[in-house]
C-alpha positions in Angstrom: 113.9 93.4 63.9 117.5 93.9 63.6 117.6 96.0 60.7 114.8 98.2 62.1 117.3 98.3 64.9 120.2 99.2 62.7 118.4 101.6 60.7 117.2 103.7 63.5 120.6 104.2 65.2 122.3 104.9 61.8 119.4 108.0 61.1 120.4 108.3 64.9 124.2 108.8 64.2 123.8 110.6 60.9 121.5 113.4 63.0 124.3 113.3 65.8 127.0 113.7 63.5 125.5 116.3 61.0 127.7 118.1 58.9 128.8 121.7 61.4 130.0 124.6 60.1 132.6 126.9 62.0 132.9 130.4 61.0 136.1 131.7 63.2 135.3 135.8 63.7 137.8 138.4 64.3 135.2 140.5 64.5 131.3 140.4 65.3 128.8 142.9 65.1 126.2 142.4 67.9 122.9 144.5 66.6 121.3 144.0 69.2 123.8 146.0 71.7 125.1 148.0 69.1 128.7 146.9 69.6 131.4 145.1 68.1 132.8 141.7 69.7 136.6 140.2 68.9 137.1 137.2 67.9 134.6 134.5 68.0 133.8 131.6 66.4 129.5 130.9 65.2 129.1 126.9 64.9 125.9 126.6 62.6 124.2 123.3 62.4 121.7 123.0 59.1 120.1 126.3 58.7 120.3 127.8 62.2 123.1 129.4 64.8 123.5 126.2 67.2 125.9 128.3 69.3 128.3 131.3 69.7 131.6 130.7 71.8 134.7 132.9 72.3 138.1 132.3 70.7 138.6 130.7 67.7 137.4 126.8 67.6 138.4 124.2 65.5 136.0 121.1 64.3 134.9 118.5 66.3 134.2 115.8 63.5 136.2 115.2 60.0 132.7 115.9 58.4 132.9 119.2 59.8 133.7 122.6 57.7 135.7 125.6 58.7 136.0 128.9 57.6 138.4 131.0 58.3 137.1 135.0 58.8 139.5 136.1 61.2 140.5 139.1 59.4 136.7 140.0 58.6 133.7 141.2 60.0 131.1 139.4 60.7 127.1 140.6 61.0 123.2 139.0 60.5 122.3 139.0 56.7 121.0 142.1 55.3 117.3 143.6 55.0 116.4 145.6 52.6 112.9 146.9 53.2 112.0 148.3 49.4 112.8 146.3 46.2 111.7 146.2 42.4 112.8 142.3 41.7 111.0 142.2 38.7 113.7 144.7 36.6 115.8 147.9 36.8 116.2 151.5 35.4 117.3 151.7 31.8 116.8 154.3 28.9 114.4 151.8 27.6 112.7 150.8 30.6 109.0 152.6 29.8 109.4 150.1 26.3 109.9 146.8 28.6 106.3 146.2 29.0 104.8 146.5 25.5 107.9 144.1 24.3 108.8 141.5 27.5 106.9 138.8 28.4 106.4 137.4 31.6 109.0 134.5 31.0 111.2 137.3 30.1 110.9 139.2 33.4 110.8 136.2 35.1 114.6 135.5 33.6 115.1 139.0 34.8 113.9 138.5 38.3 116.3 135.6 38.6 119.3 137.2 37.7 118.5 140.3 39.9 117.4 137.8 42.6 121.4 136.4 42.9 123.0 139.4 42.5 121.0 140.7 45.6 121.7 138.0 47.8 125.6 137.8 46.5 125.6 141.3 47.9 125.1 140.2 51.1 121.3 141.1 51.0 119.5 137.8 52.1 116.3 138.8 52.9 114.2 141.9 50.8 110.4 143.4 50.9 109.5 143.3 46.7 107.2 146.5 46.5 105.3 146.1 43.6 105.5 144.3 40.3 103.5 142.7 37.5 102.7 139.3 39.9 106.2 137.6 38.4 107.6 138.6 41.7 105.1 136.2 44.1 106.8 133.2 41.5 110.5 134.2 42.1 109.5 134.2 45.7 108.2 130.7 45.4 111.2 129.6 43.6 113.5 130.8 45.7 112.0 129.2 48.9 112.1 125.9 47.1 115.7 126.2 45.9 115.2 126.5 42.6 117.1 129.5 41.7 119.3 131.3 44.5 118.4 134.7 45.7 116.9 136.5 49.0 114.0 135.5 51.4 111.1 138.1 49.6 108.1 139.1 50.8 106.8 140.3 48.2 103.6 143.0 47.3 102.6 141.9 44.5 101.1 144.5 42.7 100.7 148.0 44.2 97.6 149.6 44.8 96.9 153.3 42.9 94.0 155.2 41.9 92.9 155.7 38.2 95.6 157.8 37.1 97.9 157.9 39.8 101.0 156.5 40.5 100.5 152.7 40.1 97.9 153.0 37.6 99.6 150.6 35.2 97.9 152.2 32.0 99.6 156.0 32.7 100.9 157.8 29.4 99.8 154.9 27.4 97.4 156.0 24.2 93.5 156.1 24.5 92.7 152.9 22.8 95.6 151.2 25.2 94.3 153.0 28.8 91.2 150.7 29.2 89.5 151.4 32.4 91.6 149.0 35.1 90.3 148.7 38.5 90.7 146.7 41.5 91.7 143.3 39.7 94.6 145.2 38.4 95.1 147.0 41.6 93.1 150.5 40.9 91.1 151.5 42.8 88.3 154.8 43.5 86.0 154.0 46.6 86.4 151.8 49.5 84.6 149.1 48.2 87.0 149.1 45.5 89.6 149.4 48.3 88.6 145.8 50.2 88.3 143.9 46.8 91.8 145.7 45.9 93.2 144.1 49.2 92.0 140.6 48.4 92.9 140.7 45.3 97.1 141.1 46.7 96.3 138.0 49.0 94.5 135.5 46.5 97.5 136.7 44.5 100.0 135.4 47.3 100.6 139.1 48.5 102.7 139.1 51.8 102.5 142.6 52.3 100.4 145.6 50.9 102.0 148.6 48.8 100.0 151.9 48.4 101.0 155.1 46.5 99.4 157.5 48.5 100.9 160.6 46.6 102.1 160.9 42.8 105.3 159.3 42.4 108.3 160.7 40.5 108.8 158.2 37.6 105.4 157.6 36.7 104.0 159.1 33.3 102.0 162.1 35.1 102.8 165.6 35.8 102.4 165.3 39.5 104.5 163.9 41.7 103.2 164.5 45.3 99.5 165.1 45.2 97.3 162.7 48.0 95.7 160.1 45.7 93.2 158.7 48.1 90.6 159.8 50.2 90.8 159.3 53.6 88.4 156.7 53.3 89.9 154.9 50.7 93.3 154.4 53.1 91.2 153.7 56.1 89.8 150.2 54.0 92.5 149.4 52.6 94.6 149.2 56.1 91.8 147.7 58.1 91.6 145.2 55.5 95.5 144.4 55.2 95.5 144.0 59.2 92.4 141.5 58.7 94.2 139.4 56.2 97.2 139.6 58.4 99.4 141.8 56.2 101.1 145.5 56.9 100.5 148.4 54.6 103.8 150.2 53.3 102.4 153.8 51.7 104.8 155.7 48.7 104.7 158.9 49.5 106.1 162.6 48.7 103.6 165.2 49.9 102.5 166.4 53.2 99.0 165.4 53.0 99.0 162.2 50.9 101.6 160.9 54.3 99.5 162.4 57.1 96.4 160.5 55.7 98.6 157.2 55.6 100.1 157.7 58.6 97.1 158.7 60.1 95.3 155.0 58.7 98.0 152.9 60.6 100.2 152.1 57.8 103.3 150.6 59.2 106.1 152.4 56.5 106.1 155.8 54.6 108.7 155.2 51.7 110.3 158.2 50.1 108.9 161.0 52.1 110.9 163.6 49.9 108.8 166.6 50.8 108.1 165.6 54.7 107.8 168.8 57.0 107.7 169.1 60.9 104.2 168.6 61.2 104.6 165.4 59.2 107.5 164.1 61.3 106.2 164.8 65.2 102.8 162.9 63.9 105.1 159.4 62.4 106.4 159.2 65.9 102.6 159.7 67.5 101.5 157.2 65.1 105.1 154.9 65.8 105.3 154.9 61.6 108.6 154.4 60.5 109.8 156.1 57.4 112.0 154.4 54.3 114.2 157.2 53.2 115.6 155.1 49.5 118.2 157.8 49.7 120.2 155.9 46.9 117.0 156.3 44.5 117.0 160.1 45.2 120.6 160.2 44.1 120.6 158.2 41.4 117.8 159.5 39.6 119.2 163.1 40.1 122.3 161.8 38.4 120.4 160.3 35.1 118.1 163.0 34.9 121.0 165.2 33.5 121.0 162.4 30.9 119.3 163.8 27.5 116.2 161.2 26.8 117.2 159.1 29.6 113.5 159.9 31.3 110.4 161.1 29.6 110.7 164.7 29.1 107.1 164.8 31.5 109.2 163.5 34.7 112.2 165.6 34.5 110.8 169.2 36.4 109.3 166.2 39.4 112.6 165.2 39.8 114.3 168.3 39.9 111.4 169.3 42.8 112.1 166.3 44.9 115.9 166.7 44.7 115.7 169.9 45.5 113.9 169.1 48.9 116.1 166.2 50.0 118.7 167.4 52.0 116.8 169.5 53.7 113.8 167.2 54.7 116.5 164.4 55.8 118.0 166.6 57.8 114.9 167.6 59.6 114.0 164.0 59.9 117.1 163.1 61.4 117.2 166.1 64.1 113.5 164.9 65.0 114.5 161.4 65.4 111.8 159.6 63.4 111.6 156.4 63.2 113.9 154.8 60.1 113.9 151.1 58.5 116.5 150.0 55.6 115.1 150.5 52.3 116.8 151.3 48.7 114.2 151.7 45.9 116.2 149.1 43.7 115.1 148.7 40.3 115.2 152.6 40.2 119.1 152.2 40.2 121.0 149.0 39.5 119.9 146.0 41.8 123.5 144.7 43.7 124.2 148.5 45.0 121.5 148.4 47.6 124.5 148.8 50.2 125.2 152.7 48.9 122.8 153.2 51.1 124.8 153.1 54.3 127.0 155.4 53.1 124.3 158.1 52.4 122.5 157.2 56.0 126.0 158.4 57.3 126.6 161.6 55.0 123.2 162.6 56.4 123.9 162.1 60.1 123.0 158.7 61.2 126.0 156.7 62.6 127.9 154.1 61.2 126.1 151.2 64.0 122.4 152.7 63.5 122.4 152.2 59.7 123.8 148.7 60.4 120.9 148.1 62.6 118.2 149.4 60.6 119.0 147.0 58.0 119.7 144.0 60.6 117.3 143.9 63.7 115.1 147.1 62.9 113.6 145.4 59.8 113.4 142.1 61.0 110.7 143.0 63.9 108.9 144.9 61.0 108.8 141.8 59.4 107.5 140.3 61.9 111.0 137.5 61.7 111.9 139.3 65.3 113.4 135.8 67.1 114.7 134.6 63.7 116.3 137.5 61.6 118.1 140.6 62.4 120.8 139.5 65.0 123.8 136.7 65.3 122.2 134.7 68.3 121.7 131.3 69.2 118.5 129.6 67.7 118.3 132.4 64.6 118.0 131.3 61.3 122.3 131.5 60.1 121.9 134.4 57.5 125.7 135.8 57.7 127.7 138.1 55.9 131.2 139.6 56.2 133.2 142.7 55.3 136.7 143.3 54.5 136.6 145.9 56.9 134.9 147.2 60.1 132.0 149.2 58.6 131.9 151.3 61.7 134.8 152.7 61.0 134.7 152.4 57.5 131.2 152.4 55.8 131.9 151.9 52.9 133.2 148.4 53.1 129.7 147.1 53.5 130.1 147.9 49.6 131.8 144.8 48.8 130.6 141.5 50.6 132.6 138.5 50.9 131.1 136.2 52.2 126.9 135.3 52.5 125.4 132.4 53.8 121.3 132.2 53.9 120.1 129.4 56.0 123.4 127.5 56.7 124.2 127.1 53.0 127.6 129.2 51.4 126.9 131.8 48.2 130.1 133.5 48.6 132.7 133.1 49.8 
């Protein structure tokens, strides 16, 4: 009876005296207020904020860590609302899947996982892949290789011959006739069993591309590739299964029909008019502007054989629009959420981003936030992500510099913790 005794009040002591961490804050970026707080120190306890006090605090117990980041900014990890895990642009990159295998992506996927979260992004939505992504997700949740919280698509949902149709530009004997298994779809029956397909798969979310896309091997890039129908299932079925719809997009028509279906994001939106825009905010749709994949693949494009010869006039149509539609969509105020399109540019510059949210208007504080609190309640992680508050789960990053004076600083991370445990540092 003793030692049961004994046994109980050491478990009792070690959970008393769990190892604390202190990070001491010169400055803190409050997300939810939009403004910056001076020095501060967050004590986290396993892998939550136990508390935020002012000044600068020093230990309590000798098992206790401190960390000094008094001459840094401090902010909630970063959300990045539109991923590729599974692999990134190269010359070669149409080649990949007649020569990789899926232990080969998966490798990939790893490496791209820990360069994401060492650049202070600790929590991403993966938008398509080949299914790879759903075991990096799993991997990563158990510790087994480090790398961002992902909620992952799966694979994306097309139409035969539209933008996720995974057998585009391949040779006749090579097409085959894909359908909803392989996430193609052409009625709304096929629509449902498309759906269920992305949750028995371990979907978290589902990805449509409701308009031609720029990189795929087609001539069209912004054609509506459902019927109205057809995006009507395949929402009502997401929301049934618990899941949120994000819709690709370019053209007018291919977006009013998602929007107009109740998905909750319209990625891209390249060639988004007025019309467009007043009927997002109606419908409270929030639009992913992956600005950095519009620039980047403007810049490679000029690249002789760097694309397929077939995707080079898309691209110079889209890029052509871009400045003018974001400037539109920034005087109208739509709604905006964090996302980068990387895989289409190299995965660990997610945070050029910010910069070109603030060439295009937004302020220094609102691209902060869309990336912080904005996508954490469309997550649905509202109460655990987003903000540096008592009782969230301790995802924290830190600048050099104050990025709402200096943007650009959110460029170089120095420090990221996810859930309580140090990556950088």
């Amino acid at each position: 009876m003793k030692q049961v005794i004994f046994s109980l009040f050491f478990i009792f002591t070690l959970i008393v005296n769990a190892q604390k961490t202190y990070l001491q804050c010169g400055k803190i970026i409050d997300t939810e207020k939009g403004k910056v707080l001076i020095n501060k120190t967050i004590i986290v306890n396993g892998t939550k904020i136990e508390s935020i006090k002012n000044g600068f605090l020093t230990a309590e117990n000798s098992t206790d860590v401190v960390i000094d980041l008094k001459s840094k900014t401090v902010m909630p990890g970063l959300i990045d609302m539109h991923v590729h895990i599974e692999g990134e642009t190269s010359p070669t990159r149409y080649l990949e899947e007649f020569t990789q295998n899926e232990a080969d992506v998966a490798f990939t996927a790893a490496e791209i996982a820990k360069r994401t979260l060492l650049a202070g992004f600790t929590t991403v939505r993966d938008l398509g892949g080949s299914g790879v992504n759903v075991a990096i997700k799993k991997a990563i949740a158990k510790g087994k290789v480090p790398g961002p919280r992902i909620f992952t698509a799966e694979k994306a949902i097309g139409t035969t011959g539209g933008h996720a149709d995974p057998t585009n530009g391949r040779k006749k004997i090579l097409m085959g006739d894909p359908g909803p298994a392989e996430g193609v779809i052409n009625s709304p029956a096929d629509a449902r069993k498309a759906v269920r397909q992305r949750y028995k798969n371990g979907a978290d979310v589902i990805k449509i591309t409701a308009t031609g896309g720029v990189l795929s091997v087609s001539k069209n890039g912004h054609n509506p590739q459902f019927t109205q129908d057809e995006v009507n299932e395949i929402v009502k079925t997401a929301n049934e299964y618990g899941m949120s719809v994000a819709a690709h997009a370019h053209g007018k028509e291919g977006m009013q029909r998602a929007i107009k279906a109740g998905v909750q994001t319209i990625e891209h939106g390249s060639l988004m008019d007025k019309e467009t825009a007043l009927l997002m905010k109606k419908y409270n749709t929030y639009l992913v502007p992956t600005l950095s994949a519009g620039r980047y693949v403007a810049k490679q494009a000029k690249i002789p054989g760097y694309y397929p010869e077939i995707i080079i006039p898309k691209i110079q149509k889209i890029d052509a629009a871009l400045r003018e539609t974001f400037a539109m969509v920034y005087k109208e105020k739509v709604n905006i959420a964090f996302g980068t399109d990387a895989g289409v540019f190299p995965h660990g510059e997610n945070a050029k981003e910010f910069g070109y949210m603030v060439e295009t208007g937004w302020s220094e504080m609102f691209s902060i936030q869309s990336a912080t609190i904005t996508n954490a309640k469309l997550l649905d992680m509202e109460g655990k992500l987003g903000q540096l508050k008592e009782g969230f789960i301790a995802d924290i990053v830190a600048t050099d510099e104050d990025p709402t004076e200096n943007i650009n600083t959110m460029e170089n991370v120095v420090f990221v913790m996810k859930e309580g445990e140090i990556y950088k540092n």
